[in-house]
PADO-133245 format. One record per residue: x, y, z of N, C-alpha, C in turn. Coordinates in steps of 0.001 Angstrom, whole numbers, padded with zeros to 6 digits. Last residue first. Example, Ala and Ser with C-alpha at 12.3 -4.5 7.8 and 13.67 -1.06 7.14 Angstrom:
<pts>
> nX:nY:nZ:caX:caY:caZ:cX:cY:cZ
> 012850:-002250:007080:013670:-001060:007140:012900:000030:007870 .
> 013190:-005690:007800:012300:-004500:007800:013200:-003300:007800 .
</pts>
This chain:
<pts>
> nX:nY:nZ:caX:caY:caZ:cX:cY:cZ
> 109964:005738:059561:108584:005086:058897:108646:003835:058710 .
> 110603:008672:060935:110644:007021:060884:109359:006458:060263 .
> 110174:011636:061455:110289:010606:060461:110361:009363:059967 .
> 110658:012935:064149:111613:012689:062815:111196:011904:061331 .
> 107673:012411:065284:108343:013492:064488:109342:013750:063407 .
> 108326:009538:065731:107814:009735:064439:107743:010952:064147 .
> 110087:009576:067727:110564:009067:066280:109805:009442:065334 .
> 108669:011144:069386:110872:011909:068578:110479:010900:067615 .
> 106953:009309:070202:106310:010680:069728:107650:010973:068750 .
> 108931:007652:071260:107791:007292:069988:107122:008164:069020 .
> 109433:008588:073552:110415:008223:072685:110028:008436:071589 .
> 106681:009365:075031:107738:010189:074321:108824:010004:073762 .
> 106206:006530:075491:105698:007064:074462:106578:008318:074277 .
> 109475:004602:075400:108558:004921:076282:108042:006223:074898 .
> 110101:001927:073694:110196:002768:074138:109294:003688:074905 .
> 110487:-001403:073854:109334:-000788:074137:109881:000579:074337 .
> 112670:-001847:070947:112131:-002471:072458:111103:-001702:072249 .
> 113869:-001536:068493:113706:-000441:069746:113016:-000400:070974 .
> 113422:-002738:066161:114523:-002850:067069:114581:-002154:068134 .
> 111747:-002659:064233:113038:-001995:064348:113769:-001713:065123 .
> 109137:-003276:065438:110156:-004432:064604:111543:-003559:063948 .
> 108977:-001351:066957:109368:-002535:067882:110024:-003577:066837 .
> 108622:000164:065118:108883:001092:065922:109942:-000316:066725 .
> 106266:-000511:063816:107236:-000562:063020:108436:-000233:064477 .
> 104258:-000438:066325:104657:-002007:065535:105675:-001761:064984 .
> 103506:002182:066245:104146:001695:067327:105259:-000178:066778 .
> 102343:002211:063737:103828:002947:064084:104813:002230:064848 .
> 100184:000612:064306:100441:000254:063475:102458:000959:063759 .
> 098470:002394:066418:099302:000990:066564:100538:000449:065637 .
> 100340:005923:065976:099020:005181:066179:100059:003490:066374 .
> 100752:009115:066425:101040:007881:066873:099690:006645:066849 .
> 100369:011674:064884:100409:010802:064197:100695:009670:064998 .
> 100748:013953:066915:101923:013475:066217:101733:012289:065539 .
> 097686:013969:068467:098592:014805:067431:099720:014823:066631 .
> 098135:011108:069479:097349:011278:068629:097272:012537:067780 .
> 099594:012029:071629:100428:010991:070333:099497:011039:069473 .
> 098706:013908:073130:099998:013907:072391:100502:013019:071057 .
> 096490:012665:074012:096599:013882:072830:097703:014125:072223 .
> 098176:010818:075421:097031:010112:074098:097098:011221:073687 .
> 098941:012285:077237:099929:011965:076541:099429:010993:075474 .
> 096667:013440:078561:097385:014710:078171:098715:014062:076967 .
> 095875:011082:079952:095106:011732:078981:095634:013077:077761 .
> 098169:009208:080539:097416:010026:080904:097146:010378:079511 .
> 098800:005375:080216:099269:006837:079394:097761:007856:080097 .
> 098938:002733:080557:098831:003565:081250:098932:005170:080780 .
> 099610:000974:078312:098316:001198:079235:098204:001996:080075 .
> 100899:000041:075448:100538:001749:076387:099407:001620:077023 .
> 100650:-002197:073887:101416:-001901:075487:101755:-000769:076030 .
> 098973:-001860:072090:100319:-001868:071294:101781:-002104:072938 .
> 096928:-002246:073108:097258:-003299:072456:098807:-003241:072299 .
> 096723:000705:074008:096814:-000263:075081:097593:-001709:074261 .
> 096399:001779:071163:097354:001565:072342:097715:001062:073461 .
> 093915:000958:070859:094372:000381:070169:096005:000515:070571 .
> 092286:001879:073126:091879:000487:073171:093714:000275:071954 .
> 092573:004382:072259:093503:004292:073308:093242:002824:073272 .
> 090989:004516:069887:092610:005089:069938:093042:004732:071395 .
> 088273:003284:071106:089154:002782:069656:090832:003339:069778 .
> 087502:006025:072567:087937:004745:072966:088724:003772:072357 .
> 089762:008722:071326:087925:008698:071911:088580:006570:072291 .
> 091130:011757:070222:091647:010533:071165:089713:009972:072004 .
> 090789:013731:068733:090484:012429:068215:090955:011022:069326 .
> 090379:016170:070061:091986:015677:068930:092264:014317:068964 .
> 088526:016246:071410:088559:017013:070124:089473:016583:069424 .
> 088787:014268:073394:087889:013946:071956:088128:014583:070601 .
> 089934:016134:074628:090783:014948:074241:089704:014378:073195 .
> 088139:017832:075381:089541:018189:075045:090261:017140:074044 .
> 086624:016478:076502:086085:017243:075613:087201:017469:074640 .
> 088133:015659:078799:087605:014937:078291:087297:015592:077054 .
> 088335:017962:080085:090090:017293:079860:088986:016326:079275 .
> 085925:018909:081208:086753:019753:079486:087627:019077:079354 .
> 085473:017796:083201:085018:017500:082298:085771:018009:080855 .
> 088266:017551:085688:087279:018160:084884:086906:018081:083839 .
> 088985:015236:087030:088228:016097:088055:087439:016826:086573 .
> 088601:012203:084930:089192:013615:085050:088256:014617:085860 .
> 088789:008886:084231:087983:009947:085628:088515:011556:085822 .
> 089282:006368:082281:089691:007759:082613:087889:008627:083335 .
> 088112:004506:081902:089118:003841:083044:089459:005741:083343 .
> 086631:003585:079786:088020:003234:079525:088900:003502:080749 .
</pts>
């Protein structure tokens, strides 16, 4: 998928909290292609998935950037 981390555990790491190919393949879709590894764990701990991202854009909020995305769905947006 394009990720090369000097250290193996930032991989291990990121599996553990479910970020594996399918979750970033399905962000990329959503137009997160570039997101470091440290900000897929992020969203994949706060519940960010495609489907969000979708409500997110048909409510009017352009492309926010993923830490926008992360505040909304902390708050609640659904």
């Amino acid at each position: 998928m394009g990720y090369a981390p000097s250290d193996p555990e930032d991989l291990v790491e990121s599996r553990d909290h479910g970020v594996d190919p399918s979750y970033i393949r399905s962000l990329k879709e959503a137009g997160y292609e570039r997101l470091s590894l440290r900000e897929l764990r992020r969203a994949r701990d706060h519940g960010v998935t495609r489907g969000f991202i979708q409500r997110v854009k048909d409510r009017g909020y352009g492309k926010p950037s993923i830490d926008e995305v992360i505040r909304l769905r902390d708050r609640g947006l659904d």
